[in-house]
C-alpha positions as CSV (number, residue, x, y, z in Angstrom):
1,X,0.0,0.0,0.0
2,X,1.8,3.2,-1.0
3,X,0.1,5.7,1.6
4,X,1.8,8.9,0.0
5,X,0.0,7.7,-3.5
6,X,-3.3,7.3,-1.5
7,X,-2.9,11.0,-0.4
8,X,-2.8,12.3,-3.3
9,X,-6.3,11.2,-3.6
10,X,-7.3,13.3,-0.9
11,X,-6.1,16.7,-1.4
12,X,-7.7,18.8,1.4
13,X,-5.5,16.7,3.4
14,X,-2.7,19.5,2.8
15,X,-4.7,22.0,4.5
16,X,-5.2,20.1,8.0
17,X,-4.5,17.3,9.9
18,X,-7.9,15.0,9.6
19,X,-9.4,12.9,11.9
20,X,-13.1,13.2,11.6
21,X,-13.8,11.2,9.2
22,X,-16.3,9.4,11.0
23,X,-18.3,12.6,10.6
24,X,-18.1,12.8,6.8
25,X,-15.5,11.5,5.0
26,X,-13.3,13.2,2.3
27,X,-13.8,12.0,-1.1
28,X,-11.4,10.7,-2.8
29,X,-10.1,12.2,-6.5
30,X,-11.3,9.1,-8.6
31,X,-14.4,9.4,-6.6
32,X,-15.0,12.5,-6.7
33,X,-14.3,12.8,-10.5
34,X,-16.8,10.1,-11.4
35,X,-19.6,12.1,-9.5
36,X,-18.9,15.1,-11.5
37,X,-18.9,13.0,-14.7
38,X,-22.3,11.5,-14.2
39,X,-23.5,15.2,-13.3
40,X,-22.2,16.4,-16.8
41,X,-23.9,13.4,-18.0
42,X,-27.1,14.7,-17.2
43,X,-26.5,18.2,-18.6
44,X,-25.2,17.1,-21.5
45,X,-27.5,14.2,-22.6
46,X,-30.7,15.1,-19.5
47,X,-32.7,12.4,-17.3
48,X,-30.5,9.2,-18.3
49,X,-33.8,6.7,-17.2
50,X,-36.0,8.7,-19.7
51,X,-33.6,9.3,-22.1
52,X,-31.6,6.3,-22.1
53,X,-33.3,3.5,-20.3
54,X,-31.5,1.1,-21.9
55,X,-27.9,2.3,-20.7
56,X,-29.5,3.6,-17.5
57,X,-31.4,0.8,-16.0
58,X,-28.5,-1.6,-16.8
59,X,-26.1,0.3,-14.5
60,X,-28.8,0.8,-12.0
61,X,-28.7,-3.1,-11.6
62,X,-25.1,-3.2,-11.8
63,X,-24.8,-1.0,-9.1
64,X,-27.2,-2.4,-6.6
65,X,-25.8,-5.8,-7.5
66,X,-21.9,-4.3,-6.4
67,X,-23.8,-3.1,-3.5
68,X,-24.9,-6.5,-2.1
69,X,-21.7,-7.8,-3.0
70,X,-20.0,-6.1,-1.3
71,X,-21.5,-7.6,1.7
72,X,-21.9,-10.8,0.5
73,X,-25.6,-11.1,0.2
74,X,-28.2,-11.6,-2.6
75,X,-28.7,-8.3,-4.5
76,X,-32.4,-9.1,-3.4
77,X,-31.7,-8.7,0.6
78,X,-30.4,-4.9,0.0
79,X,-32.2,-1.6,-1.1
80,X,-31.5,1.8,-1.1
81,X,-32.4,4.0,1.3
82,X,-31.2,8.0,2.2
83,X,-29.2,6.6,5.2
84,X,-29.2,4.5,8.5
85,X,-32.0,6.7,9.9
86,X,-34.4,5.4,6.9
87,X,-33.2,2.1,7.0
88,X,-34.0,1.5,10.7
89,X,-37.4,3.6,10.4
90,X,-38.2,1.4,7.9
91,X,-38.2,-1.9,9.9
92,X,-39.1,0.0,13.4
93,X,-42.4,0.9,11.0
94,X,-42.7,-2.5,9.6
95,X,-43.4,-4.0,13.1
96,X,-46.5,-4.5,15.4
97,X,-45.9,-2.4,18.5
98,X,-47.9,-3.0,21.8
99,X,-47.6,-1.6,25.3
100,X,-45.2,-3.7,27.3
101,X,-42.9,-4.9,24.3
102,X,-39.2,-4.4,24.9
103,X,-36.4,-2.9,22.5
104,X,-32.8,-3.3,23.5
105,X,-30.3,-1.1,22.7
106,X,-26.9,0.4,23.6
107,X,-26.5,2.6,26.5
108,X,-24.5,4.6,23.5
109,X,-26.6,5.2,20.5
110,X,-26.8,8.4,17.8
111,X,-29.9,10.2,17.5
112,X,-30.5,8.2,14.0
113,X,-31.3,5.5,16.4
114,X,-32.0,6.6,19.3
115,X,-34.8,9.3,18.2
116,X,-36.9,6.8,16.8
117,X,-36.9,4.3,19.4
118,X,-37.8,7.1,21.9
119,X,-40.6,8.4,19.5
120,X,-41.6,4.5,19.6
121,X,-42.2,4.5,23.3
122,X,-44.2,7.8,23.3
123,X,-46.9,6.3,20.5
124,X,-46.7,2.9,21.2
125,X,-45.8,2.2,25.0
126,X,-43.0,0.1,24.2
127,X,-40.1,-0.5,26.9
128,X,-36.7,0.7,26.0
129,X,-34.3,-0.9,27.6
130,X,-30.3,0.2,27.6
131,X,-27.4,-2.3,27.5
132,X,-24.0,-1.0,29.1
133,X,-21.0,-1.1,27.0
134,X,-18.9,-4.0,28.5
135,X,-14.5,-4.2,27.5
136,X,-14.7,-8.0,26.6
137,X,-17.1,-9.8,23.8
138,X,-18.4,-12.4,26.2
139,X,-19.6,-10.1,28.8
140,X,-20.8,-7.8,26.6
141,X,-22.5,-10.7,24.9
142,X,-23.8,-12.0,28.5
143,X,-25.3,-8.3,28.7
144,X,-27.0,-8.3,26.0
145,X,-27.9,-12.4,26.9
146,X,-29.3,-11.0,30.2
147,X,-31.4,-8.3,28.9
148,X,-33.5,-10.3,26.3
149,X,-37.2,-11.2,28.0
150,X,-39.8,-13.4,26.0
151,X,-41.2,-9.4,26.1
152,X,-38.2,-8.3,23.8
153,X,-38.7,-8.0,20.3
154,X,-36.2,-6.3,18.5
155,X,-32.4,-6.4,19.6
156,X,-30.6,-2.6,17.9
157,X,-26.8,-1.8,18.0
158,X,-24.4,-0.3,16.3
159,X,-21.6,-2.4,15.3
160,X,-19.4,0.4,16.3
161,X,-20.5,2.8,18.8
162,X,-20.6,6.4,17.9
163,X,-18.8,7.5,20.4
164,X,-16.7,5.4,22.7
165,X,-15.9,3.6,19.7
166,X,-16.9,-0.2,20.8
167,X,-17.2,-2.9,18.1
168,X,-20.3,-5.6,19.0
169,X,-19.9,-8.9,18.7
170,X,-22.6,-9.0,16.2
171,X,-22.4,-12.9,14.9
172,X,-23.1,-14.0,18.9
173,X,-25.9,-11.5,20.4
174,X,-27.7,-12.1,16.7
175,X,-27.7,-15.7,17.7
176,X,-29.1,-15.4,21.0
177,X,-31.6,-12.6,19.8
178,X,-33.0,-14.9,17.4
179,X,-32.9,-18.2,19.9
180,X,-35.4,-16.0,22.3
181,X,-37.4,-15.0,19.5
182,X,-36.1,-11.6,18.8
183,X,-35.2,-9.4,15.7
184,X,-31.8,-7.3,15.7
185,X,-31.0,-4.6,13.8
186,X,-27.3,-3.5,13.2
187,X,-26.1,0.0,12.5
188,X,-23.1,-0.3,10.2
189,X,-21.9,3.6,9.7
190,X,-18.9,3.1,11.2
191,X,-18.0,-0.8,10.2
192,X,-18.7,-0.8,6.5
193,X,-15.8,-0.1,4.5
194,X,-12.9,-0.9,7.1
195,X,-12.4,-4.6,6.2
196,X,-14.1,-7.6,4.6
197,X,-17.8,-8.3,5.4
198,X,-20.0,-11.1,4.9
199,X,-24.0,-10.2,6.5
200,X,-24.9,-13.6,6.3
201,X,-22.6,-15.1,8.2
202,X,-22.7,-12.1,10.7
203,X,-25.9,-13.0,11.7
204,X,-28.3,-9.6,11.8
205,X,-32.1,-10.2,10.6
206,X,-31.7,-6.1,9.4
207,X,-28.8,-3.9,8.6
208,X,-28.4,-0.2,8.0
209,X,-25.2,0.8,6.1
210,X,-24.1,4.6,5.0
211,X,-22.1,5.8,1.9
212,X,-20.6,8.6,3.2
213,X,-18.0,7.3,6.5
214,X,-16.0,4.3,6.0
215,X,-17.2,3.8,2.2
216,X,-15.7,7.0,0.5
217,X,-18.6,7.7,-1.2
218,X,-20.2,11.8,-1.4
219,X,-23.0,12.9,0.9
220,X,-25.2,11.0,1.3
221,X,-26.6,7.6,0.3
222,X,-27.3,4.3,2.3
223,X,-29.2,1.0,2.4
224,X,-31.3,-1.5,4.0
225,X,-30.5,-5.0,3.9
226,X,-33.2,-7.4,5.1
227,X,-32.3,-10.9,5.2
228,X,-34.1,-12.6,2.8
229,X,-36.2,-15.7,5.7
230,X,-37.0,-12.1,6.9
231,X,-38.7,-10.4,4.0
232,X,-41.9,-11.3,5.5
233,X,-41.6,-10.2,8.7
234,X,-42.1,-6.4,7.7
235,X,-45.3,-4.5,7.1
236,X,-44.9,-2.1,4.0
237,X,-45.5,1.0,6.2
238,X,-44.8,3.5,3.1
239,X,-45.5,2.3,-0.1
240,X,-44.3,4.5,-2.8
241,X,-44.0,4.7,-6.5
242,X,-40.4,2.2,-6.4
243,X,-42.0,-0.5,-4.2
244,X,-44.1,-1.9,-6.8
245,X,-44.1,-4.8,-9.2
246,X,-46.6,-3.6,-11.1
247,X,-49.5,-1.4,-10.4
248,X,-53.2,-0.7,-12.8
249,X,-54.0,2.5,-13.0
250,X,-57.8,1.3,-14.4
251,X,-58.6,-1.0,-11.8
252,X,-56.5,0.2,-8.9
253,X,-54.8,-2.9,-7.8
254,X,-51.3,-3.3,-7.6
255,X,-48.4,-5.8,-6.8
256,X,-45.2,-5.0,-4.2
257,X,-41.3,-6.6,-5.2
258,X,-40.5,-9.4,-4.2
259,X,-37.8,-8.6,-2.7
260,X,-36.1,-6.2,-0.3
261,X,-37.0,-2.7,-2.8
262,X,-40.8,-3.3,-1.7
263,X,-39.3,-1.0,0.9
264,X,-38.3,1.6,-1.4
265,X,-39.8,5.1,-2.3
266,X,-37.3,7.5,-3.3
267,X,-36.6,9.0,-5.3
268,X,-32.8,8.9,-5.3
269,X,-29.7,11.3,-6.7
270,X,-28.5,8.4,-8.7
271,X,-25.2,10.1,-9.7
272,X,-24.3,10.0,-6.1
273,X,-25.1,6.1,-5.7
274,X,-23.5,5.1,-8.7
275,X,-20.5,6.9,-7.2
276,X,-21.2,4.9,-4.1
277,X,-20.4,2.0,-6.7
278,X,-17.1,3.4,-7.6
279,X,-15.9,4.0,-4.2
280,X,-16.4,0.7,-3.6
281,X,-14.3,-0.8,-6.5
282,X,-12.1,2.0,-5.1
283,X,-11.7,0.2,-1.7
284,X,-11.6,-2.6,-3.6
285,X,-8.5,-2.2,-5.5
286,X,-6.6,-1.2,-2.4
287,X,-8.0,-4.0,-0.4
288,X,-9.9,-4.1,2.3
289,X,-7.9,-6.6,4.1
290,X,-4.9,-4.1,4.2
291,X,-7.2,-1.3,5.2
292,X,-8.0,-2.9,8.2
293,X,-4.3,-3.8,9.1
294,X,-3.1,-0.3,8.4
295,X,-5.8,0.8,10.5
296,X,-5.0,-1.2,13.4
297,X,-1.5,-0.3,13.2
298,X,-2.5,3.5,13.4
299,X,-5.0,3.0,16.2
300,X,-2.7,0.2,18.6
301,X,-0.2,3.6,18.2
302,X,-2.8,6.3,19.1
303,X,-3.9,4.3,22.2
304,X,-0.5,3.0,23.1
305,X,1.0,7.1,22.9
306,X,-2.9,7.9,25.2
307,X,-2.1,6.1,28.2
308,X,1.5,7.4,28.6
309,X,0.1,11.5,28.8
310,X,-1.2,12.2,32.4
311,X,-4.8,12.7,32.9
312,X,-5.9,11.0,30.0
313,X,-8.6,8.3,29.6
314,X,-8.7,6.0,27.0
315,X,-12.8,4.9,26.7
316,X,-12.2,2.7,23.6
317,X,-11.5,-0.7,24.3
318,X,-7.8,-1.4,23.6
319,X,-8.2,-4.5,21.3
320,X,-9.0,-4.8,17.8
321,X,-11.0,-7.3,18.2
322,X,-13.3,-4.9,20.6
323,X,-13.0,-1.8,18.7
324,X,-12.0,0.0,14.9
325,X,-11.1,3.4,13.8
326,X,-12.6,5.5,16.2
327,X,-10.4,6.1,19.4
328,X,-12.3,8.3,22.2
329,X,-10.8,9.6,25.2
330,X,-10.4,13.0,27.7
331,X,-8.1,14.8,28.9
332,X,-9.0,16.0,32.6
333,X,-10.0,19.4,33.7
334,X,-11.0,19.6,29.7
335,X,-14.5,19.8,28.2
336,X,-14.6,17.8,24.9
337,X,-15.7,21.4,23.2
338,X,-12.9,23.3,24.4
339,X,-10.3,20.8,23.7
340,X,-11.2,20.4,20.1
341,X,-11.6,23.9,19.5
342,X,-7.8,24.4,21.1
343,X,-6.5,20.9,18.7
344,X,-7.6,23.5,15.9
345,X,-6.8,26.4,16.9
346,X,-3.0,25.6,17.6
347,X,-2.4,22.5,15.9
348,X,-5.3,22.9,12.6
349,X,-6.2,19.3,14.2
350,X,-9.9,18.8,13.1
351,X,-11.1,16.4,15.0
352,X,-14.3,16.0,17.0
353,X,-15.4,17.2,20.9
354,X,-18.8,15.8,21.8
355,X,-20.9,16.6,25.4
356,X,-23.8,14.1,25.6
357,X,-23.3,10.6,27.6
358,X,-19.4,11.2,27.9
359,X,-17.2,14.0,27.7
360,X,-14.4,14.0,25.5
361,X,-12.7,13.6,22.0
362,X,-13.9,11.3,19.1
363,X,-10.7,10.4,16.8
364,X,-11.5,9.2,13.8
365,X,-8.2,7.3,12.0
366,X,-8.5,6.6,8.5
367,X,-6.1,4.5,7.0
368,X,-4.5,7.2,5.2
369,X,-3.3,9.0,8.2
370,X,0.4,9.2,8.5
371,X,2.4,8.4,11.7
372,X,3.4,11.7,12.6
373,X,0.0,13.2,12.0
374,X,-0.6,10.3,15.2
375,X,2.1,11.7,17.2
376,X,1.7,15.2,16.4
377,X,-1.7,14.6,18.2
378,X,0.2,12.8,21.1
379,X,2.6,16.2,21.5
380,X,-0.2,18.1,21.4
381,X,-2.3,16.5,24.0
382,X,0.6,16.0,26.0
383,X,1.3,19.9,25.8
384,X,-1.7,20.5,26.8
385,X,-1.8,18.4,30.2
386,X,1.0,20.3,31.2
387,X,-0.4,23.7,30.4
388,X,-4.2,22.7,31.8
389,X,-7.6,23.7,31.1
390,X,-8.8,27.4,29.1
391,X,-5.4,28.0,27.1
């Protein structure tokens, strides 16, 4: 992996060190230049699906198809959606609610997820229940295991936590959900991308995934997978003008998919998901495999340089196995806020400072990252320790 080549890719990069990433990702040149060619597309030679049907609904296919490769699943368990908010509204929806049923989830979830299962409770009476975030995958399996009730109905984590940064052990607490009877639902904005995947095997009955973090791709697409022994299992709650098979306009009847884009309504920028495919023959060609092992390498020396400044505290679990490329901590006597506003200030760090659950700083690492952009981080948090809080 030549990292300086990579760079060149990314060239905001020479105007700050970057590690929020898991906010929005840069896009990368080849990425970015194949957005901007389908957008000339369209001025040049207009709406491609009326124009051109038969050049445009090919790639259409191709692209959803790449999509649910990606992942390993049929292209008929994944469907587009506008992000992990739509995806997960789209099977909270698709389920009967009554007073007294349970959702878990994370003690640590974003608004995308959170919101809605909040909003759940208020119409529908359903229990929310929160699951601590535990430093070893058999406890934090056994905390799930100890949460589920024969009330519990649907199981909803992010594979990476938004904040702290922990990875679930998604293959075992899918296993147990759906022993007692129970559907989960996986957030993948901050997994997908960063190494190999295969849903199946992983377990999840639902999946939301995002274009726009670990995947390269410009703001903002996503999808829904729905394993397929699951198709049924979800009510249609919004039925638009994608969902159908086919529909008669005389007699008013109509026909959903088959498959998982019965859950689709649209409409779509299709330039930016056909970039989404090209991003991901773009991770592709660098591999995913040596994404992942650059990124641990990057990470292991973030945390490693952490524990050694005074006052600091790591909150991301320390193995890989545990965790990715988000590495959280704070700095005492700091507020998260301050401290990122100071990183940028005096450093042109741009990184992230968050105040909800925990107080601290979010690193994102993406595998580009160079060793001394780590360290100058390090010196700069170490400087500050010495200095203290409000410089």
């Amino acid at each position: 992996m030549d990292i300086m080549k990579i760079r060149e890719d990314f060239p905001a990069l020479k105007r700050y060190v970057w590690f929020q990433n898991g906010g929005v990702s840069m896009t990368p040149a080849p990425v970015a230049e194949e957005h901007i060619r389908l957008m000339r597309e369209l001025l040049e030679r207009g709406p491609m699906h009326i124009v051109y049907p038969e050049e445009e609904n090919p790639r259409r296919k191709r692209t959803m198809d790449r999509l649910a490769g990606f992942f390993s699943v049929a292209p008929g368990e994944m469907g587009l959606m506008r992000g992990v908010s739509e995806a997960y509204q789209t099977v909270l929806r698709g389920l009967d609610w009554k007073a007294g049923d349970q959702i878990l989830l994370t003690e640590e979830e974003e608004g995308s997820v959170l919101m809605p299962t909040l909003h759940l409770r208020e119409l529908f009476g359903v229990e929310v229940v929160k699951v601590p975030l535990v430093d070893n995958i058999q406890s934090q399996v056994d905390a799930f295991a100890s949460r589920i009730t024969g009330r519990t109905r649907l199981v909803t984590f992010s594979h990476v936590t938004t904040d702290a940064g922990h990875r679930m052990p998604v293959r075992e607490i899918s296993q147990i959900a759906r022993e007692r009877g129970a559907f989960t639902f996986v957030d993948m904005a901050h997994s997908a991308g960063l190494y190999p995947m295969n849903l199946h095997e992983m377990g999840c009955d639902f999946a939301g995934i995002l274009s726009y973090k670990w995947m390269y791709a410009p703001y903002a697409a996503g999808a829904l997978y729905v394993r397929k022994e699951r198709l049924n299992d979800l009510r249609v709650t919004y039925a638009g003008g994608r969902a159908e098979a086919w529909l008669d306009f005389k007699k008013d009847r109509f026909a959903l998919k088959e498959n998982v884009e019965r859950f689709q309504y649209g409409p779509w920028s299709w330039p930016l998901v056909h970039a989404w495919f090209y991003s991901m023959n773009y991770l592709s060609r660098i591999g995913l495999d040596q994404i992942w092992s650059r990124t641990v390498v990057l990470t292991t020396r973030l945390k490693t340089g952490l524990k050694q400044i005074p006052g600091v505290r790591l909150m991301t679990p320390e193995s890989p196995a545990m965790s990715a490329a988000l590495v959280t901590f704070s700095l005492e006597g700091w507020d998260g806020f301050v401290l990122q506003d100071a990183l940028r200030r005096r450093w042109n760090i741009v990184i992230k400072g968050f105040d909800n659950i925990r107080n601290g700083i979010r690193t994102s690492v993406p595998f580009f990252i160079l060793e001394e952009e780590i360290d100058l981080l390090l010196k700069a948090l170490g400087t500050l320790a010495k200095e203290g809080p409000g410089r």
